[in-house]
C-alpha positions in Angstrom: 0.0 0.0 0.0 1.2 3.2 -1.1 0.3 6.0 2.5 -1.5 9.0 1.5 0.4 12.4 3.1 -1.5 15.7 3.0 -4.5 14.8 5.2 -3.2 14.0 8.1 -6.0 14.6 11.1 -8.2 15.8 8.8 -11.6 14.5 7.7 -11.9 13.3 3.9 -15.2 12.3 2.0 -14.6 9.2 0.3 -18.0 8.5 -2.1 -18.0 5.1 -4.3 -16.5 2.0 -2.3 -15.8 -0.5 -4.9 -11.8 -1.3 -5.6 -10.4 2.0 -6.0 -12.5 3.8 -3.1 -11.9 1.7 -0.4 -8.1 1.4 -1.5 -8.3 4.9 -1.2 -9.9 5.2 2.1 -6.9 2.5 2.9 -4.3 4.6 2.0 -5.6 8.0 3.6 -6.1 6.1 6.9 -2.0 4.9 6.6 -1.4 8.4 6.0 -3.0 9.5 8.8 -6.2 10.7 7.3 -9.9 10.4 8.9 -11.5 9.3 6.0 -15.7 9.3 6.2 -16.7 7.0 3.7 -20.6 6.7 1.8 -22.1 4.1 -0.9 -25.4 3.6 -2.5 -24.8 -0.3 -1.7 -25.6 -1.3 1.6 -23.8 -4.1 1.5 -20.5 -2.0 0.5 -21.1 -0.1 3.4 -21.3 -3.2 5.7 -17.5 -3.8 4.3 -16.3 -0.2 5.0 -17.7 -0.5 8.8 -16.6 -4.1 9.4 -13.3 -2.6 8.5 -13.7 -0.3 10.8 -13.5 2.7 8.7 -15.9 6.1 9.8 -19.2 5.4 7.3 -21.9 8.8 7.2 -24.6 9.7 5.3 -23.0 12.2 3.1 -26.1 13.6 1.7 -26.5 15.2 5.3 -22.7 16.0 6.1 -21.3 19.2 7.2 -19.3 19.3 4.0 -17.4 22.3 5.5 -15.3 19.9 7.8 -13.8 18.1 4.8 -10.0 18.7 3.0 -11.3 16.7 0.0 -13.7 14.5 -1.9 -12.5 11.8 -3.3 -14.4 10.3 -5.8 -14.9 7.3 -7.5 -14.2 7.2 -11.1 -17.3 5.7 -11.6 -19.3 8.5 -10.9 -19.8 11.7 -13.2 -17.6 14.7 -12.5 -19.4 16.9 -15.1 -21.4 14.6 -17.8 -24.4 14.0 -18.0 -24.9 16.2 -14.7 -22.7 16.2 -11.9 -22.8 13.5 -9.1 -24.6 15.1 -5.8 -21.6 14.8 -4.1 -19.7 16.9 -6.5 -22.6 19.3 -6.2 -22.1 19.7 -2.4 -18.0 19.7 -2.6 -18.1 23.1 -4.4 -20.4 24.8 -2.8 -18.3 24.2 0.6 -15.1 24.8 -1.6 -13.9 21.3 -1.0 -11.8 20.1 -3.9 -12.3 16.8 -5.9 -9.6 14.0 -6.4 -9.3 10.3 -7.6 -6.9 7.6 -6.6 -4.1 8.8 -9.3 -4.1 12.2 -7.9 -3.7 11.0 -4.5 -0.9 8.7 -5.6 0.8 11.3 -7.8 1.1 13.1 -4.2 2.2 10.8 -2.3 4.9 10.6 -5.1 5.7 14.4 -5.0 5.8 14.1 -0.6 8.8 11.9 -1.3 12.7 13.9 -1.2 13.5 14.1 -5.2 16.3 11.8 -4.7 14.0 9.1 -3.8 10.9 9.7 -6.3 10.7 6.6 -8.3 9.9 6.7 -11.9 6.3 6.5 -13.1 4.7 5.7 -16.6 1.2 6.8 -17.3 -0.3 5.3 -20.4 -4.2 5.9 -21.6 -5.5 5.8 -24.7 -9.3 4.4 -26.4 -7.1 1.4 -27.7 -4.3 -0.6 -26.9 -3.7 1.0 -23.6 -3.8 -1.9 -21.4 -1.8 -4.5 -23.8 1.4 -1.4 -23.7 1.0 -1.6 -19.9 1.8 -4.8 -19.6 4.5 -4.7 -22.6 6.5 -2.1 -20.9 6.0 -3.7 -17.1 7.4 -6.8 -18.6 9.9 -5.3 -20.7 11.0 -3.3 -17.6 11.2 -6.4 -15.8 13.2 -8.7 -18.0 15.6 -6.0 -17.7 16.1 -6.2 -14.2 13.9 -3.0 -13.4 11.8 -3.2 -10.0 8.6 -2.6 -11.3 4.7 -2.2 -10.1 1.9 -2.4 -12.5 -1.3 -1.2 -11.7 -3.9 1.2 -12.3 -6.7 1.1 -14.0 -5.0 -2.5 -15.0 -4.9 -5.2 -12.3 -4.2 -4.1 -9.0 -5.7 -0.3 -8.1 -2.5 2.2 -8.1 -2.6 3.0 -3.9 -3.0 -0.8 -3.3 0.6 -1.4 -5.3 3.9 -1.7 -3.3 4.8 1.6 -1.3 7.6 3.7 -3.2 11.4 2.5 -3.3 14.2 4.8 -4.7 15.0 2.9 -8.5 11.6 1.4 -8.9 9.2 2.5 -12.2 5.6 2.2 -11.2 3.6 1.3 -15.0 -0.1 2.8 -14.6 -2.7 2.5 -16.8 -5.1 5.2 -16.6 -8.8 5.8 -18.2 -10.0 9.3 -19.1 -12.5 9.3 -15.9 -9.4 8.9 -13.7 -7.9 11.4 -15.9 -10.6 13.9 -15.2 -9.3 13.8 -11.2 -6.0 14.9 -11.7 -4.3 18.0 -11.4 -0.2 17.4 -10.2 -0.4 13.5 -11.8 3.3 13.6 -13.4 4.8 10.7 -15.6 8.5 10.6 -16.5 7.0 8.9 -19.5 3.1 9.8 -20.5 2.0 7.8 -23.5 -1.6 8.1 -25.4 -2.0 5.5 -27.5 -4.9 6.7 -29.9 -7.9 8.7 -29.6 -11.0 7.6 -31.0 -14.9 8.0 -30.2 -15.8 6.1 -26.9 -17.6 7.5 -23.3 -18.4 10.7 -24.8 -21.8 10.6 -22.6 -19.5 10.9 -19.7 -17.0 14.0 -21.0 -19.8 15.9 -22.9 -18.6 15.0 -26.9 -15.4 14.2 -28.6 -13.6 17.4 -27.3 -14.3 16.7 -23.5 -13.0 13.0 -24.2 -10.1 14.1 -26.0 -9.3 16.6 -23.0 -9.3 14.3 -19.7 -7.2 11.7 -22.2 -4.7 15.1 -23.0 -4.9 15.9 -19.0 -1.8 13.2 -18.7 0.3 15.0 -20.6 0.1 18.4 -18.5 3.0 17.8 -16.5 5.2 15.4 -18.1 8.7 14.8 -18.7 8.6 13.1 -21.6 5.2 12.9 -24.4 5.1 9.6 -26.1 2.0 11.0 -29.0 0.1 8.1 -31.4 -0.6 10.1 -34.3 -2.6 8.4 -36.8 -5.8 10.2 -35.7 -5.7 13.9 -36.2 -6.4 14.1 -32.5 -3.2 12.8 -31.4 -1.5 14.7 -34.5 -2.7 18.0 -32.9 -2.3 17.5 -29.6 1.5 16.2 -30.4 2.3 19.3 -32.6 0.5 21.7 -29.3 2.8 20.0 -27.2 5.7 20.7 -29.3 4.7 24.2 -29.7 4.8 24.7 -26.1 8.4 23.7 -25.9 7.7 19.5 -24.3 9.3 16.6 -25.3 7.1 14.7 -27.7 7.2 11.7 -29.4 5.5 10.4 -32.2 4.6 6.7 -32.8 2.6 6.3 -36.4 1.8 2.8 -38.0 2.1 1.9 -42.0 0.3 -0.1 -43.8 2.8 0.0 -46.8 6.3 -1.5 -46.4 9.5 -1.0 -48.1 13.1 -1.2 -48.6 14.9 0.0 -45.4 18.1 1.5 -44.9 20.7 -1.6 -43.4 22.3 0.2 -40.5 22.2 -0.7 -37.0 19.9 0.4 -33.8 20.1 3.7 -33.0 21.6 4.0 -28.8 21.6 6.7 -26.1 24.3 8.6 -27.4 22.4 10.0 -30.2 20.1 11.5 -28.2 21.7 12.8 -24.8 19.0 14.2 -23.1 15.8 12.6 -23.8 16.2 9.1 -26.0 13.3 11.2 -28.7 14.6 10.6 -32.2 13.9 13.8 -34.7 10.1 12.1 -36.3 7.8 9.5 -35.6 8.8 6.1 -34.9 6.9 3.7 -37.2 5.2 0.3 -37.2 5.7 -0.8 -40.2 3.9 -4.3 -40.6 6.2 -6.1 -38.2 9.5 -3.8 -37.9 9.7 -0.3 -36.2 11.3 1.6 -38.3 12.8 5.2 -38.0 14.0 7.1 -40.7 13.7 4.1 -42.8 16.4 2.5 -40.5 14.6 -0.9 -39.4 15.1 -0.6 -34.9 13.2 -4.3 -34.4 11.9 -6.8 -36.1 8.9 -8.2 -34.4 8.6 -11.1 -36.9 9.5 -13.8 -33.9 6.8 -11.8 -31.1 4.3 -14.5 -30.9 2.0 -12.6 -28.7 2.1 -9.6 -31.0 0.0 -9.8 -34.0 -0.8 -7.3 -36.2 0.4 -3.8 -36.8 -2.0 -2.0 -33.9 0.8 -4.3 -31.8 3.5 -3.4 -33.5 2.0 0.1 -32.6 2.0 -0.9 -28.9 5.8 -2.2 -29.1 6.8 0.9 -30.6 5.0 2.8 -27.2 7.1 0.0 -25.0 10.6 0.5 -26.7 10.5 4.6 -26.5 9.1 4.2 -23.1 12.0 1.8 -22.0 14.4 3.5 -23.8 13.8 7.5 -21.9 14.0 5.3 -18.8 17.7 4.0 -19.1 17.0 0.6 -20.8 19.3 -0.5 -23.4 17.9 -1.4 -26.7 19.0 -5.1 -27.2 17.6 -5.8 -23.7 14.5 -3.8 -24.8 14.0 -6.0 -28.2 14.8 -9.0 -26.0 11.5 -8.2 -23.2 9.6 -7.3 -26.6 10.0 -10.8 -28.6 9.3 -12.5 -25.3 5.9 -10.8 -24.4 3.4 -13.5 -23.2 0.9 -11.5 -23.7 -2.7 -10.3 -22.1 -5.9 -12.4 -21.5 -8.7 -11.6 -23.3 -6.5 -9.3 -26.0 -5.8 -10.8 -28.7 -5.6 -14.2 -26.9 -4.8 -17.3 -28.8 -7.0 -20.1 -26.3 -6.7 -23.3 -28.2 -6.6 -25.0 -31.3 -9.1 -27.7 -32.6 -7.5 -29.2 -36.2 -6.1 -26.5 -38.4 -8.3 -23.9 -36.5 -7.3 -21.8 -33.9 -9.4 -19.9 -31.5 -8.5 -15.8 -30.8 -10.0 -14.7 -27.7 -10.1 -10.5 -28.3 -13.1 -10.0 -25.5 -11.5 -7.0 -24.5 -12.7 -5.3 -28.0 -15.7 -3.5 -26.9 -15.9 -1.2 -29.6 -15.4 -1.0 -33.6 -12.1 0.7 -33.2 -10.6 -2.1 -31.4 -12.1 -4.7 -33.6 -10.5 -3.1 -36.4 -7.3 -3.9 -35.2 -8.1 -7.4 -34.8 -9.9 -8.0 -38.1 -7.3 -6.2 -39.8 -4.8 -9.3 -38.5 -5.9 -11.9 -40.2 -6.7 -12.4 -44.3 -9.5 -14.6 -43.2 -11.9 -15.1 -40.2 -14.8 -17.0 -38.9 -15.8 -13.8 -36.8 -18.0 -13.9 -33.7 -19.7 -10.2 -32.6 -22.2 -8.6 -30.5 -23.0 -7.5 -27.4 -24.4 -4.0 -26.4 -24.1 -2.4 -29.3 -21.8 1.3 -29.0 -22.6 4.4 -31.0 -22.1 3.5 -35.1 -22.3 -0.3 -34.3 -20.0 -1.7 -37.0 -20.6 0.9 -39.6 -16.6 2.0 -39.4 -15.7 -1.7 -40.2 -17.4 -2.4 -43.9 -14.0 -2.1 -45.7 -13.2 -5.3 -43.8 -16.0 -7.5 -43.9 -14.5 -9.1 -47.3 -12.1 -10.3 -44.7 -15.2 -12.5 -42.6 -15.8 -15.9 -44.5 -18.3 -15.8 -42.2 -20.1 -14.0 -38.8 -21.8 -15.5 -35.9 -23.6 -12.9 -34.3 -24.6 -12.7 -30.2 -26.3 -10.9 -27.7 -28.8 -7.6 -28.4 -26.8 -6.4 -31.6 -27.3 -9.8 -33.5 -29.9 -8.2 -35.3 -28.4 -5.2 -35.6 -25.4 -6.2 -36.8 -26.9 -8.7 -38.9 -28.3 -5.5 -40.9 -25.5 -4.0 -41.4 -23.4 -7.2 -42.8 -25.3 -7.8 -45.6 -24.5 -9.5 -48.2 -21.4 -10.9 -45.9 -22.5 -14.7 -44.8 -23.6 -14.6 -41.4 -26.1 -16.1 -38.8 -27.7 -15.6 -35.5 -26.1 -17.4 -32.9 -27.4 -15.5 -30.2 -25.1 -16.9 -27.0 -21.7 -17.3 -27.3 -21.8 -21.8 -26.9 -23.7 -22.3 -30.0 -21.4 -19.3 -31.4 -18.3 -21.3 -30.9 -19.9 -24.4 -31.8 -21.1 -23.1 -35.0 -18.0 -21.2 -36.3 -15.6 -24.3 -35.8 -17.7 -26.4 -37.2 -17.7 -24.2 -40.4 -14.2 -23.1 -40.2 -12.8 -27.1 -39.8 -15.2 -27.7 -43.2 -12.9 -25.5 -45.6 -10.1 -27.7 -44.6 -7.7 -24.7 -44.5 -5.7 -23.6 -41.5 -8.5 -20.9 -40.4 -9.4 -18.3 -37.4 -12.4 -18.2 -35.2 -12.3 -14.9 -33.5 -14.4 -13.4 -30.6 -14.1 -9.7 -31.4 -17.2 -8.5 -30.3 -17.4 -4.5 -31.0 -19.5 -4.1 -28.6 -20.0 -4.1 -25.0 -20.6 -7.3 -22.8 -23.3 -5.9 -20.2 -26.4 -7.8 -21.9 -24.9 -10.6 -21.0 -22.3 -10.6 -19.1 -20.7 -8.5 -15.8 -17.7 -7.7 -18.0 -15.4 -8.0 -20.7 -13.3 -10.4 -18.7 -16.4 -13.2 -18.3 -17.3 -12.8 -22.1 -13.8 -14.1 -22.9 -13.6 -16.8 -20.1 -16.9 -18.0 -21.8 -15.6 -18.2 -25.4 -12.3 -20.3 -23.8 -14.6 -22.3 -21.6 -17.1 -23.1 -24.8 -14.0 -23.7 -26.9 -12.2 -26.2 -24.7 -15.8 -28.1 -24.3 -15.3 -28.9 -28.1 -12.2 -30.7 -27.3 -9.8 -27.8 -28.2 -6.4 -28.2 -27.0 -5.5 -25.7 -24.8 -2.6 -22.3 -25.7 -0.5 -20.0 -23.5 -1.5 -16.3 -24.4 -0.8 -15.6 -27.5 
């Protein structure tokens, strides 16, 4: 647990007591805090007192006793409306944090000798995968790491600070939208594209709270293959921050045979002059090939090359040399649930991408293969599958699930597909038909969509496709 200074003796409003609010609670009581803590759940306020932390009906407070609010990320700051409690924190001037703010002071309360390093990485896409890449990168090279965040393990419930460590945290925009002194040696976006724009009141809000980890930053690690990320990278520049770019190509070419480029070329921040690359499955640079991902197992397609590109700049600014960074990237085990090879059954394998809840990040995993038997649905998001009709020549076939079957089944076509409706007879349906072409073939779950119609999370959906998989005899894989 990582204590909370600041508050010490002093009474602070904790609303929203699922993982990151009671960690937080946690971690103000180490620091000496007398947090005061409120739910809408009963039963999560029966945990809170059984832990013997102060619980009180915050809509009747004396909010004028408080140092802070600390909210749960769950809960709107601004959009659609305010939560109450936000309501009744500003009119009794009490400011409103999250569990990264509190940890990013915690992280300032230390003596600068002994501040470890700290990597924030958001993003619509792709953030969680280049979480774990760099953690494990970080930790093949001997680095004492903690990953947490919005990933895993909530940030304040990681291992307390240690001079040398690098804390790796994934962050979401809500989180975001708490922060004021949150600063990354490295900050990384991976890509913006539509997604919770209920919650930040259109594109522009989202695009802001994602932007918010960049505000006080060493380094700037920019995707810019939206315009998004283009503008915010050349703002950035503008203002005088280190930025770097990280782009992906769909086109490759001949490239230049020299060697990596090292440290020395770049003194002060390891930035080169442009964007960094991912060129099908090399970074490149100045048309000077840095890696060859060819032999990465657990990262397919160029949205991963995208996310190795983010790990080796990320690992590189922090001291990391680059054979030992090329050497954490080819051994990459990969993440459950992203991109996830499960099992194979005959020539077909089985690619578990649960985790793609939305169009955007179904693209990247249609886009890496030249065929598949795809499986979709779910709670359909804004646009459904509209953004994804230049790939559907791609799907031999689709098995469609959950409320957006019919839906999706519209918007298909003239592509073959069929109404599964639950992910078993799914499964059972696309192996059959993929085994019957004889070929080596891909079923893939990549839903673009949410899970909540039928499942608590995208987590469950994917344990059910490996659990429906392995019940057709499947043998079982490692992450792939």
């Amino acid at each position: 647990m990582i204590p909370v200074p600041g508050f010490e003796g002093r009474r602070v409003a904790v609303f929203g007591l699922g993982r990151s609010g009671l960690t937080a609670a946690r971690a103000l009581k180490a620091g000496g805090a007398l947090p005061v803590l409120w739910d809408d759940s009963v039963s999560s306020r029966m945990q809170a007192e059984a832990e013997g932390f102060a619980v009180e009906d915050l809509t009747s407070a004396d909010w004028s006793g408080f140092a802070a609010l600390v909210l749960s990320p769950g809960a709107p700051l601004t959009h659609p409306k305010p939560h109450w409690t936000v309501g009744k924190a500003k009119a009794a001037g009490v400011e409103v944090v999250g569990d990264i703010e509190l940890f990013a002071r915690a992280i300032a309360a230390l003596p600068e000798g002994k501040r470890p390093a700290v990597v924030g990485i958001t993003g619509t896409n792709g953030k969680s995968t280049t979480t774990a890449l760099i953690g494990w990168v970080l930790k093949q090279a001997g680095e004492v790491v903690h990953i947490g965040g919005n990933i895993g393990i909530g940030v304040l419930a990681l291992p307390a600070p240690t001079p040398g460590a690098v804390y790796v945290i994934e962050v979401s925009s809500y989180q975001l939208d708490l922060t004021t002194t949150f600063s990354p040696t490295v900050a990384i976006l991976t890509n913006v594209s539509p997604d919770h724009l209920e919650r930040h009141g259109g594109m522009e809000g989202y695009v802001a709270a994602k932007a918010r980890i960049f505000t006080n930053a060493w380094v700037s690690l920019v995707g810019v293959d939206d315009s998004w990320g283009r503008d915010l990278a050349s703002s950035l520049r503008a203002a005088g921050r280190t930025v770097g770019e990280v782009e992906t190509s769909e086109h490759e070419h001949e490239l230049h045979p020299r060697g990596p480029l090292h440290h020395e070329d770049h003194p002060r921040h390891w930035i080169p002059n442009g964007p960094v690359t991912a060129m099908g499955r090399k970074l490149v640079f100045d048309e000077i090939e840095m890696v060859d991902l060819t032999s990465a197992r657990s990262l397919p397609g160029r949205h991963n090359a995208q996310n190795a590109a983010f790990a080796y700049l990320a690992a590189r600014n922090l001291g990391i040399d680059h054979d030992a960074v090329v050497q954490g990237l080819l051994t990459f085990p990969g993440l459950a649930h992203r991109m996830e090879e499960v099992g194979r059954l005959g020539r077909v394998r089985f690619i578990n991408d649960s985790k793609a809840t939305n169009a955007d990040a179904a693209r990247q995993a249609l886009s890496s293969y030249e065929r598949s038997f795809w499986i979709a649905g779910g709670r359909a998001k804004a646009g459904g599958i509209d953004d994804l009709e230049d790939l559907f020549p791609r799907v031999v076939e689709a098995f469609l699930i959950g409320e957006a079957a019919g839906p999706f089944a519209a918007r298909l076509g003239d592509t073959p597909h069929r109404i599964s409706g639950d992910m078993a007879s799914a499964v059972k349906a696309a192996a059959e038909a993929a085994a019957a072409t004889g070929r080596e073939e891909v079923v893939l779950l990549s839903p673009a969509a949410a899970s909540f119609d039928q499942y608590p999370d995208f987590e469950a959906r994917g344990e059910a496709f490996r659990a429906a998989v392995l019940n057709l005899g499947a043998t079982p894989s490692g992450h792939g």
